[in-house]
N, C-alpha and C positions, 0 to 999 in steps of 0.2 A: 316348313311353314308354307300354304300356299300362297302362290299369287295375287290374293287377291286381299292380300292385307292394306293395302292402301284404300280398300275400294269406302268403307267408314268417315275415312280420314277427310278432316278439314283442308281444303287447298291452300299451301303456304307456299310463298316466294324462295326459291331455292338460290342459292348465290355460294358459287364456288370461292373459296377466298383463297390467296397465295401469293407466296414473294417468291419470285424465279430472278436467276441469276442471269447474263447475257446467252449463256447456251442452253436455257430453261429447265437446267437443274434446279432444285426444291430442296433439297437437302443432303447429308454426307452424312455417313457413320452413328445413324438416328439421329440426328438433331441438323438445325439450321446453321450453316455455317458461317453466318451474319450476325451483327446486329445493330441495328440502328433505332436509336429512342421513337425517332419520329414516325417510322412507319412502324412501334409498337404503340402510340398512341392512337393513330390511326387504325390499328388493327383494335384495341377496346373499343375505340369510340362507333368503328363500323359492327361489332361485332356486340354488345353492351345489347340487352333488350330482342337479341335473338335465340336460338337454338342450336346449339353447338353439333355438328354431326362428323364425329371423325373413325380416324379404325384403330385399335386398340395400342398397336408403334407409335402412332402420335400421341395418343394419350401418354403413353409411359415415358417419352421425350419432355413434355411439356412437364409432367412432374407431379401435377395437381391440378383439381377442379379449377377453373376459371371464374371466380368471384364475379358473382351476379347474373349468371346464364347458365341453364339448365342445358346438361351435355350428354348426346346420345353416343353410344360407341360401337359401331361394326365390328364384330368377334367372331371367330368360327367356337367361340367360350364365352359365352354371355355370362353363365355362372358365375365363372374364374373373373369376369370385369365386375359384376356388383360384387364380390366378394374381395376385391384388393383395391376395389375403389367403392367406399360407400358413400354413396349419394348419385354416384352414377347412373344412366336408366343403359341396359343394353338391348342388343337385336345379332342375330347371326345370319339376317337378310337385307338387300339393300331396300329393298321396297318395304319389309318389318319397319325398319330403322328409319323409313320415310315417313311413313305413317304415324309411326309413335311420334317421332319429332315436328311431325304438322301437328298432332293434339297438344303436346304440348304448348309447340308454339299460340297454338289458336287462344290459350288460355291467356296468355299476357295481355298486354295492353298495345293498343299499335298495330299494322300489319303484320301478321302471321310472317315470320323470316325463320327460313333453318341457311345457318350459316358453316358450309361443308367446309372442312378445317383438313383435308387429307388423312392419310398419306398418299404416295402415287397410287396404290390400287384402288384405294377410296374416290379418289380423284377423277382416275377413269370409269368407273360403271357412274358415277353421280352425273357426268361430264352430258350424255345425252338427256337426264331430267333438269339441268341446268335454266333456270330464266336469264340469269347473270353470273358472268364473272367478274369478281374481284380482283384484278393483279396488281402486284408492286413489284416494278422492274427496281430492284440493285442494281449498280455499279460494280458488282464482281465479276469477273470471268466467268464461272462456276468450276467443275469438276467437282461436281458431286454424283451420288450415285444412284440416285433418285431424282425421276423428273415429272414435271408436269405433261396429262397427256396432249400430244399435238390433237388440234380442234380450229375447226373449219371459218377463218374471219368471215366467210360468207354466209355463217349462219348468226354471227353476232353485228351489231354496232354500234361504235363506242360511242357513248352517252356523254361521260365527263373525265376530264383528266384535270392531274393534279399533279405539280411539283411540290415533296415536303422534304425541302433541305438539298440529299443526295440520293433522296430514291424519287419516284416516278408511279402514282398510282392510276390507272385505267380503267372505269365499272363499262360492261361490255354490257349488253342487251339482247336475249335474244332475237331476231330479227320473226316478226309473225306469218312471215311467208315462209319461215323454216319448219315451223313443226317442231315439236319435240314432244316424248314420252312425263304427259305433267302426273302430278299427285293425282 
């Protein structure tokens, strides 16, 4: 695919979403090693009205489409992902996968949001087209085996924070004197 598939594409607010442990592990042995209701309500309600953009391990973690969001999936098997997941849209590029997920997104109602959903490799190439991050520190140690990538607080500043219960959520921003690689 080249390069230049985003170039079409409606500009949508990109926002990494994630719950990291204390040692910013993300997850263990495919899946999240938590759970807490509150930061899964928070995770619908932030995430509800957006574009799901994750890579094909998460998807098969989570189990199922996400009722009421349209969910793009990074595959080096696009095929193999509409075909075991239908209704799914896929891409086997990040920048494919950005594209397609800003048209979609553009179609809803509301600002244009693709809400990147991981895994860790997802995480890191999305992590420079980033506007925002979403995090939700846990109270775990961690020791998982999967982690969110380290990323520059000087290029973000946190906007708002939130206590729900036992977790701790942060929406970062990117900072406009940093630059970044947008849609």
């Amino acid at each position: 695919m080249s390069g230049g598939a985003g170039r079409d594409a409606p500009r949508a607010r990109v926002v990494l979403v994630a719950g990291l442990a204390r040692d910013g592990t993300i997850g263990k042995d495919g899946g999240i090693p938590w759970r807490y209701p509150e930061d899964m309500r928070a995770f619908r309600a932030a995430t509800t009205g957006t574009v799901l953009l994750m890579g094909r391990r998460t998807l098969d973690s989570i189990g199922r489409l996400l009722p009421g969001r349209e969910t793009v999936v990074l595959s080096r098997d696009p095929e193999g992902v509409r075909a075991r997941w239908p209704g799914a849209h896929a891409a086997a590029s990040l920048d494919e996968a950005l594209a397609l997920a800003a048209r979609l997104a553009a179609a809803l109602p509301g600002e244009p949001v693709v809400s990147v959903l991981g895994g860790g490799e997802v995480y890191a190439l999305a992590l420079p087209r980033a506007d925002e991050l979403l995090l939700t520190y846990v109270p775990e140690a961690g020791g998982g085996d999967v982690a969110f990538p380290a990323w520059d607080p000087r290029e973000f500043e946190e906007v708002a924070r939130e206590t729900l219960e036992r977790v701790e959520r942060v929406r970062y921003r990117r900072r406009a004197s940093a630059g970044h690689s947008s849609l």
